[in-house]
ChimeraX commands (.cxc) that place a marker at each C-alpha (Angstrom):
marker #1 position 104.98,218.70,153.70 radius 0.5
marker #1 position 102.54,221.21,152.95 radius 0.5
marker #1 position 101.04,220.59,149.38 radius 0.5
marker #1 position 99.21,224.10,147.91 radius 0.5
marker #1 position 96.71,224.44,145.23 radius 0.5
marker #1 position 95.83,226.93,143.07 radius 0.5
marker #1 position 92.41,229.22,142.32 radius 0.5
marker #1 position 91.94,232.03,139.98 radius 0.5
marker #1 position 90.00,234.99,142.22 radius 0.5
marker #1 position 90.37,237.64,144.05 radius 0.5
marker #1 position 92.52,237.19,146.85 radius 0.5
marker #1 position 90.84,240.00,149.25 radius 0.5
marker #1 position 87.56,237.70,149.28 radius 0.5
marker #1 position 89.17,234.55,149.78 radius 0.5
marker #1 position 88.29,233.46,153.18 radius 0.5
marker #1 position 91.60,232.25,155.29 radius 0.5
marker #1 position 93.62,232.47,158.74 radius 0.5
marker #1 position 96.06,234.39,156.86 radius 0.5
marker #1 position 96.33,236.50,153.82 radius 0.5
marker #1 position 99.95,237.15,152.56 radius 0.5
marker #1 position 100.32,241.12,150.46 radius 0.5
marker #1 position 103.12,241.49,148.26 radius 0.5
marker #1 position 103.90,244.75,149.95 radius 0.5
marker #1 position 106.28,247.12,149.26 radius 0.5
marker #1 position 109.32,248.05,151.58 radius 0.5
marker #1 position 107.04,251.04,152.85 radius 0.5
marker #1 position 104.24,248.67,154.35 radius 0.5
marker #1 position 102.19,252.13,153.40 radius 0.5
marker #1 position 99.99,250.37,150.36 radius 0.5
marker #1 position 100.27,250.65,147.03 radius 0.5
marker #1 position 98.93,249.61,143.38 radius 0.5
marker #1 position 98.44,245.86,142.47 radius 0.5
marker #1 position 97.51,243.34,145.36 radius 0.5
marker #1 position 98.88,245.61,147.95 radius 0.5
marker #1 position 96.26,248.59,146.85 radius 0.5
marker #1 position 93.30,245.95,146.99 radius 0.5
marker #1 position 94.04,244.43,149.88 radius 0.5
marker #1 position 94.46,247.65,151.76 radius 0.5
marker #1 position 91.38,249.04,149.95 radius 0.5
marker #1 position 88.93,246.21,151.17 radius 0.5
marker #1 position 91.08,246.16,154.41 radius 0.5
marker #1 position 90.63,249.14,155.28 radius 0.5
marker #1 position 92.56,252.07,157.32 radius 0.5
marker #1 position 93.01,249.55,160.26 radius 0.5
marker #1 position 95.87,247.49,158.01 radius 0.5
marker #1 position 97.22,251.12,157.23 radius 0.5
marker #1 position 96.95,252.21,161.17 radius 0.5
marker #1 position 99.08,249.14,162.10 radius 0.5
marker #1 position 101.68,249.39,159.42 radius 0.5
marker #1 position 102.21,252.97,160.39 radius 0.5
marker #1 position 102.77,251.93,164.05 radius 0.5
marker #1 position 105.23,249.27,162.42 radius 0.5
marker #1 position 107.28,251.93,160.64 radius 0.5
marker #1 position 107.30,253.85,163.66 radius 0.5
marker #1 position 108.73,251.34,166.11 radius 0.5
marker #1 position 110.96,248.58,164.78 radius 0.5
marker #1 position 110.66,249.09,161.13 radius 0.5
marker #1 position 111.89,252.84,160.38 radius 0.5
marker #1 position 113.16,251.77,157.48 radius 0.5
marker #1 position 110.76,249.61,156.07 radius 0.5
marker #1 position 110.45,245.95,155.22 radius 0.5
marker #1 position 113.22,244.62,153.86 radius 0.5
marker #1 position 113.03,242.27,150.43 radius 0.5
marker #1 position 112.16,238.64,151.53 radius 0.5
marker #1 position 110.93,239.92,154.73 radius 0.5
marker #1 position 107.52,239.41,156.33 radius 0.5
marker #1 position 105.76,241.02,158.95 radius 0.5
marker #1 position 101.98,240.50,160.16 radius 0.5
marker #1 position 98.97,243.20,160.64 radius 0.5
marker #1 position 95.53,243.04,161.30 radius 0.5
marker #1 position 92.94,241.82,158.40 radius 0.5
marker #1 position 91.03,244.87,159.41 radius 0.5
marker #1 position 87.96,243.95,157.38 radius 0.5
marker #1 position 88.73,241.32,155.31 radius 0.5
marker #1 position 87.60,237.88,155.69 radius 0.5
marker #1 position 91.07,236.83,157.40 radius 0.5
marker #1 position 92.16,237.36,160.90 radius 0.5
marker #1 position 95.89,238.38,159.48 radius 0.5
marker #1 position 97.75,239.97,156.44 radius 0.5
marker #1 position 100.98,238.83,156.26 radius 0.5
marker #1 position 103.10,241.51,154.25 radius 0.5
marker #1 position 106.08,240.55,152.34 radius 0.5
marker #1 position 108.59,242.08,150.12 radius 0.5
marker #1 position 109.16,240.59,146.97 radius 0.5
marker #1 position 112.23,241.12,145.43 radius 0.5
marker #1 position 112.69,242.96,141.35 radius 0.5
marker #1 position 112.87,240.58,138.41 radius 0.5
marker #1 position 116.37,241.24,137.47 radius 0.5
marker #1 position 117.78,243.65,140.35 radius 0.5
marker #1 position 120.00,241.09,141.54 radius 0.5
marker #1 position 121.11,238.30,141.66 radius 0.5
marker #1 position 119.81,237.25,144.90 radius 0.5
marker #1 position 116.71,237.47,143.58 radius 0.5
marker #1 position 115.13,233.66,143.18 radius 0.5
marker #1 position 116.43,233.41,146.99 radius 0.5
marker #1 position 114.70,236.41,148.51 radius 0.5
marker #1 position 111.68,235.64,146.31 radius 0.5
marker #1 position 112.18,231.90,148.15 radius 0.5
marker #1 position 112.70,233.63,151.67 radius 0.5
marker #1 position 109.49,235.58,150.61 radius 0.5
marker #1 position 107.19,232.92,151.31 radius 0.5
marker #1 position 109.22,230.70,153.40 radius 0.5
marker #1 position 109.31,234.02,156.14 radius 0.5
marker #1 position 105.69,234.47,155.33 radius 0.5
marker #1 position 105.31,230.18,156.95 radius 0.5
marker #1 position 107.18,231.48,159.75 radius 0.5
marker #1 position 104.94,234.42,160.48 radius 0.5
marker #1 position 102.17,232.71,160.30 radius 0.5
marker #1 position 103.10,229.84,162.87 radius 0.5
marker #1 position 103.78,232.09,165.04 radius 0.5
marker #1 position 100.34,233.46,164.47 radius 0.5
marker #1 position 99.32,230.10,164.58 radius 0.5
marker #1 position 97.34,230.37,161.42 radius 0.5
marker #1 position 96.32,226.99,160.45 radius 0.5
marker #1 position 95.13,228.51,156.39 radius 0.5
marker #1 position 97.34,230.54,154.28 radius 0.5
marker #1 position 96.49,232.67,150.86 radius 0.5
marker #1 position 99.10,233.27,148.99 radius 0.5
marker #1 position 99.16,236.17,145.51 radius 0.5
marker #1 position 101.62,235.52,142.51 radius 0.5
marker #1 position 104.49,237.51,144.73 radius 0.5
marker #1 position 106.35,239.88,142.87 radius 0.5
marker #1 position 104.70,239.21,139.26 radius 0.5
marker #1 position 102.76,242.36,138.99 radius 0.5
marker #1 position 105.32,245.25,138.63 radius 0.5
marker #1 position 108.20,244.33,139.79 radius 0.5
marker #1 position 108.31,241.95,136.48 radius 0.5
marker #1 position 109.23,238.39,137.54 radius 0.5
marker #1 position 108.12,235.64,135.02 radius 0.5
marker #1 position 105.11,233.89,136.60 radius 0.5
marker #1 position 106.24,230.00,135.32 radius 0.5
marker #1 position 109.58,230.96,137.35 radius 0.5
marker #1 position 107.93,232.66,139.95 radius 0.5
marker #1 position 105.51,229.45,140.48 radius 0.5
marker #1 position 108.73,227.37,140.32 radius 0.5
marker #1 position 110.14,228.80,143.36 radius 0.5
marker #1 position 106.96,229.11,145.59 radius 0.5
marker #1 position 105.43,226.03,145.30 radius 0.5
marker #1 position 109.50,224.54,145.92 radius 0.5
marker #1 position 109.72,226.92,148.84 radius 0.5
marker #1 position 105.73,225.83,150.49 radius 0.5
marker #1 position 106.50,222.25,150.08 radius 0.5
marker #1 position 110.14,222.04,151.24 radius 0.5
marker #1 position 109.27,224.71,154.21 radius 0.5
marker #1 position 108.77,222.87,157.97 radius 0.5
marker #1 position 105.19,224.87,158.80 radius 0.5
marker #1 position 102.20,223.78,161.33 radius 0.5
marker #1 position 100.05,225.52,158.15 radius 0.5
marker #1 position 97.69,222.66,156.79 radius 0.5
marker #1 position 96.71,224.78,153.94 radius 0.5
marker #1 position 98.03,227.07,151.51 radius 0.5
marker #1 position 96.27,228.07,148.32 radius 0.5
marker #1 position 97.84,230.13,145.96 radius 0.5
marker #1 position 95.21,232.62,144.72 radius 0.5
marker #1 position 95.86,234.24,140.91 radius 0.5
marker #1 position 93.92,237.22,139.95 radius 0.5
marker #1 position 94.65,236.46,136.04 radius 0.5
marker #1 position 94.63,233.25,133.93 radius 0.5
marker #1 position 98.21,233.54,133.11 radius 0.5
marker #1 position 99.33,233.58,136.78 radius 0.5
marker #1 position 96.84,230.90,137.51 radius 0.5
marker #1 position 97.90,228.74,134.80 radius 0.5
marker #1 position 101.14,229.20,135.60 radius 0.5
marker #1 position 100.77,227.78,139.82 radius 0.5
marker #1 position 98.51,225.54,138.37 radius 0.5
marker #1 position 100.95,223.47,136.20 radius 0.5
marker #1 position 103.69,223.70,138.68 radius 0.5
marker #1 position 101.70,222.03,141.14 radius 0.5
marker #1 position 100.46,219.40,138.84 radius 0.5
marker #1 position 103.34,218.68,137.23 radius 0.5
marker #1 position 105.49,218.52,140.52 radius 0.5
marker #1 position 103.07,216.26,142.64 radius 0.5
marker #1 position 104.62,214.29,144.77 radius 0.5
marker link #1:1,2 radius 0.2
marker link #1:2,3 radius 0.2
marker link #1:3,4 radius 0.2
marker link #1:4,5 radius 0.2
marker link #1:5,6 radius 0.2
marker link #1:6,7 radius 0.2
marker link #1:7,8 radius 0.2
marker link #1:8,9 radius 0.2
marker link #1:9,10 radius 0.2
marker link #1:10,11 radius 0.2
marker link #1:11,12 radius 0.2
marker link #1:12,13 radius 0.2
marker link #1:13,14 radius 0.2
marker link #1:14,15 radius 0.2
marker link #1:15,16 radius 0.2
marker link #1:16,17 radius 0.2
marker link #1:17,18 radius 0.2
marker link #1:18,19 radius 0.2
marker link #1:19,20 radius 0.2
marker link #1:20,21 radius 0.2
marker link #1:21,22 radius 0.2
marker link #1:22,23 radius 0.2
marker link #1:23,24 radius 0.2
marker link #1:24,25 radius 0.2
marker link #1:25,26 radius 0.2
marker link #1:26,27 radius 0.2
marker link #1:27,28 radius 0.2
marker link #1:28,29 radius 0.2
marker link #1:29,30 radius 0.2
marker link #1:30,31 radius 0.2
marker link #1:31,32 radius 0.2
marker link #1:32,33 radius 0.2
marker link #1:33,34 radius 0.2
marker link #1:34,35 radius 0.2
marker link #1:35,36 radius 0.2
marker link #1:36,37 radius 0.2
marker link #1:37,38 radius 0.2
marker link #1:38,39 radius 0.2
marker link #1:39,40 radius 0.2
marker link #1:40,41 radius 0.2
marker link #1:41,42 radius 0.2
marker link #1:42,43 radius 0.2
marker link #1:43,44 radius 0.2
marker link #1:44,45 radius 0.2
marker link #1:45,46 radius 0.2
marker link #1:46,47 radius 0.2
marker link #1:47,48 radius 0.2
marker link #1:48,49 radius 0.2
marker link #1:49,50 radius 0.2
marker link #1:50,51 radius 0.2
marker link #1:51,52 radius 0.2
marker link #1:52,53 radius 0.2
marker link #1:53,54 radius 0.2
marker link #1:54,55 radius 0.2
marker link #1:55,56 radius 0.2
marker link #1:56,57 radius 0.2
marker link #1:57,58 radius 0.2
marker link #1:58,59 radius 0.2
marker link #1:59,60 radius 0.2
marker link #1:60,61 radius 0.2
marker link #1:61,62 radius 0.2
marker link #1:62,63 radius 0.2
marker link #1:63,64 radius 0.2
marker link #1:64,65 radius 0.2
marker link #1:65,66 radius 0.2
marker link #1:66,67 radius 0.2
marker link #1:67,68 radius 0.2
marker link #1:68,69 radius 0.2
marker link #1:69,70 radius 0.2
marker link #1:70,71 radius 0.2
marker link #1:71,72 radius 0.2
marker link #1:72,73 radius 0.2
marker link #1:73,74 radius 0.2
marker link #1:74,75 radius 0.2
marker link #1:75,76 radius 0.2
marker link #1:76,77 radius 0.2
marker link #1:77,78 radius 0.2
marker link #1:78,79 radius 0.2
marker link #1:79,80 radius 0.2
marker link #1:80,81 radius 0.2
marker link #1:81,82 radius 0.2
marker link #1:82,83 radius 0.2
marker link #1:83,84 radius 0.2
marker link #1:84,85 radius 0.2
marker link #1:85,86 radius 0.2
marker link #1:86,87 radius 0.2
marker link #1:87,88 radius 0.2
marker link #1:88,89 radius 0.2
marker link #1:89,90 radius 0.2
marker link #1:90,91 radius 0.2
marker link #1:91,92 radius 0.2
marker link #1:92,93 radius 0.2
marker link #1:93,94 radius 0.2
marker link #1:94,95 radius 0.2
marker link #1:95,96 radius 0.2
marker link #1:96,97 radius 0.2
marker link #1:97,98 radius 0.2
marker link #1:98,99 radius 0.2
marker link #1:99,100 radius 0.2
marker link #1:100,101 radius 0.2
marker link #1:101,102 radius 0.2
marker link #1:102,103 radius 0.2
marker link #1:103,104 radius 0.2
marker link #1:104,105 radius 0.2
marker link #1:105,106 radius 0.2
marker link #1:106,107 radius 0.2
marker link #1:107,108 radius 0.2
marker link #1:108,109 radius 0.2
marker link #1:109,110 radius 0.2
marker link #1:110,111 radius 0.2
marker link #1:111,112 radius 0.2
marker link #1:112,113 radius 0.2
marker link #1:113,114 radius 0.2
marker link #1:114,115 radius 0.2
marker link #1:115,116 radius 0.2
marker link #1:116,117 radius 0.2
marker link #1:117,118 radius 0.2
marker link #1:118,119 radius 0.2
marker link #1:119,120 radius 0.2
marker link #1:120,121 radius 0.2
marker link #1:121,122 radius 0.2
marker link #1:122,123 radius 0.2
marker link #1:123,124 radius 0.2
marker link #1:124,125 radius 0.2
marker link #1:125,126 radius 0.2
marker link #1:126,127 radius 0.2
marker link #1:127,128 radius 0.2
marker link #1:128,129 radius 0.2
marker link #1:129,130 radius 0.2
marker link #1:130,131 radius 0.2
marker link #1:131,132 radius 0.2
marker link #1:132,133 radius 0.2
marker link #1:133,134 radius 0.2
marker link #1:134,135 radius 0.2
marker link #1:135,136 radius 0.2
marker link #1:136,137 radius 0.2
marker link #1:137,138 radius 0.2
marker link #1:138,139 radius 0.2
marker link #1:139,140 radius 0.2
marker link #1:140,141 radius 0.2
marker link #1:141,142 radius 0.2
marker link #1:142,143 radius 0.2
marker link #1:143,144 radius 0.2
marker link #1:144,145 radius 0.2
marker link #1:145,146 radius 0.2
marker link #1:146,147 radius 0.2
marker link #1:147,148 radius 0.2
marker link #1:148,149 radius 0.2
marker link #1:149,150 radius 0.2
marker link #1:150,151 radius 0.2
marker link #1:151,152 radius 0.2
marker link #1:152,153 radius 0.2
marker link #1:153,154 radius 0.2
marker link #1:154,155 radius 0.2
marker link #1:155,156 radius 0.2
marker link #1:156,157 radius 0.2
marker link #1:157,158 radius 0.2
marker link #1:158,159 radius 0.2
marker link #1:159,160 radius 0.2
marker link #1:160,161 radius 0.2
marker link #1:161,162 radius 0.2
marker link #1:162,163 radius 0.2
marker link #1:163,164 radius 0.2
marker link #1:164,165 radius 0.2
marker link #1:165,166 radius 0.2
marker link #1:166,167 radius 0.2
marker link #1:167,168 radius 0.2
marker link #1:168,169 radius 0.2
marker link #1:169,170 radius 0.2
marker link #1:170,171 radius 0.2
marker link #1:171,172 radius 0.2
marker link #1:172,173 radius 0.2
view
């Protein structure tokens, strides 16, 4: 069992194997964590997620989905872009939100990333609560088979980070 932790920072400084975005479907950037980290990225994340959309994902990335780039010129070897699913869209959501970070594990053993950063996925705009959001990742890291050793969760604001922060305590094996 993989047990995270939690840090309040930026996630686009944090130094790790691996670097999970909460993309959207269009791998093509956006605002939130998914502008920053393609800002301090730089155009080789966007040069790779343009080859993705033009081979095998022509449609995008589909909700709970993850796919891996280049860290271009962050201090990661890999972002690991995921879909997070709409607070409230459906009500599939707390399992694609789960399959979020469980398909973001997968990616990265197949990387064979050994470190893992992981943002507050899908709390920004796409609305979801971050005590329920916490509740399903840290569920989904610990009860997900991975050859990852570490995985931090890394908030941007004291609400988020509060909010990993006392899941993990409070659920400590």
């Amino acid at each position: 069992m993989t047990e995270p932790t939690a840090v309040l920072g930026d996630i686009t400084r944090r130094r790790a194997d691996a670097i999970v975005n909460a993309a959207n479907s269009s791998l093509l950037g956006g605002g939130g964590v998914d502008g920053a980290i393609h800002r301090a990225g730089g155009p080789e994340i966007l040069a790779e997620c343009r080859s993705l959309r033009a081979s095998r994902l022509g449609r995008g990335l589909a909700t709970g989905q993850a796919v891996a780039t280049t860290a271009g010129r962050l201090p990661a070897r890999w972002v690991i872009h995921t879909v997070g699913p709409v607070y409230g869209a459906s009500p599939d959501g707390p399992a694609l939100l789960a399959s979020c970070h469980r398909e973001a594990l997968r990616v990265a053993d197949g990387l064979g990333a050994r470190t893992v950063a992981f943002p507050a996925v899908s709390t920004g705009v796409y609305r979801w609560p971050p005590d329920e959001a916490a509740r399903i990742a840290v569920e989904t890291v610990r009860r997900t088979e991975t050859a990852v050793e570490q995985v931090v969760f890394v908030l941007f604001d004291e609400r988020a980070y509060e909010a990993f922060a006392e899941r993990i305590e409070a659920t400590r094996p």
